[in-house]
Phi, psi and omega in degrees: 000147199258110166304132174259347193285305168336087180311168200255161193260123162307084203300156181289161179264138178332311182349299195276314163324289169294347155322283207266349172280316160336295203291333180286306164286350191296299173322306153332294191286339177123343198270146146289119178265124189250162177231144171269107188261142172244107185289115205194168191318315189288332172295130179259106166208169182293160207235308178313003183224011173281146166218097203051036190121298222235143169235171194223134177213133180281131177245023161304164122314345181278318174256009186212153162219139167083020192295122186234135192249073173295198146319294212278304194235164175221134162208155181215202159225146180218175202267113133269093160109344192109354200238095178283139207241147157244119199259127184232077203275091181301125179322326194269004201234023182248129194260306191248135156238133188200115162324114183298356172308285236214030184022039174260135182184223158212178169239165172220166170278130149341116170268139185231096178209162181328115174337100157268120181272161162283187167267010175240147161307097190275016167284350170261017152311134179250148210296133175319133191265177182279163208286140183054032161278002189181130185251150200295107148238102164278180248252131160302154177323300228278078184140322174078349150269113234286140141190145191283021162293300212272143116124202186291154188237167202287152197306323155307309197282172161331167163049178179245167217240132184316124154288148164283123163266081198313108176251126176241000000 
């Protein structure tokens, strides 16, 4: 006899999944994928490249070694600036993944559930600067080095900026 009382087993979440068939499609196809990360203690990134919160990060094979699209966390090393990072992005903290051709992808909500730490220590991370101390260069296709011609330019700059195509 079936306890009703007996909570239902906690499905994993759809997130880290739809991640990587994005990327996957993009790379099939010829595309770059970026991902729009909402940036907090637990996020490993150059800080100098937060915007307003958020950083755009190029996720190619092109632009990155060592890319591992986990579950929990994704992480690689990519190029900022000529200065290479090792970037470490918790699955729960990526709102968008969406090709720069042609700006089709998805978006997700922020999840606001408990800090999962990496196995490396982000407390040697450097402190977030205030909103417009440093403007947003993701990572180039060609090369793996930023340079703020390529790729989406930040909600402040000029011209326009790839839209999200909300798939539900």
């Amino acid at each position: 006899m079936m306890n009703d009382d007996a909570a239902a087993p906690t499905l994993p979440s759809t997130r880290p999944y739809l991640i990587r068939a994005l990327h996957e499609w993009c790379t099939d196809n010829g595309f770059t994928p970026y991902l729009v990360v909402r940036v907090n203690e637990s996020v490993r990134v150059p800080r100098e490249y937060v915007n307003n919160g958020e950083i755009v990060l190029n996720v190619s094979h092109d632009a990155t070694s060592a890319l591992q699209l986990g579950n929990d966390f994704i992480e690689f090393k990519a190029r900022f600036g000529g200065k290479p990072h090792e970037i470490i992005v918790p699955v729960r903290r990526v709102i968008a993944i969406y090709s720069r051709e042609n700006g089709q992808g998805m978006a997700f909500p922020l999840e606001d559930e408990p800090e999962v730490q990496p196995g490396a220590s982000l407390a040697a991370a450097e402190p977030v600067r205030p909103a417009g101390a440093a403007t947003l260069q993701p990572v180039e296709a060609s090369g793996g080095e930023q340079t703020p011609e390529d790729g989406p330019r930040p909600p402040s700059g000029g011209g326009p900026r790839p839209s999200l195509k909300r798939v539900k």
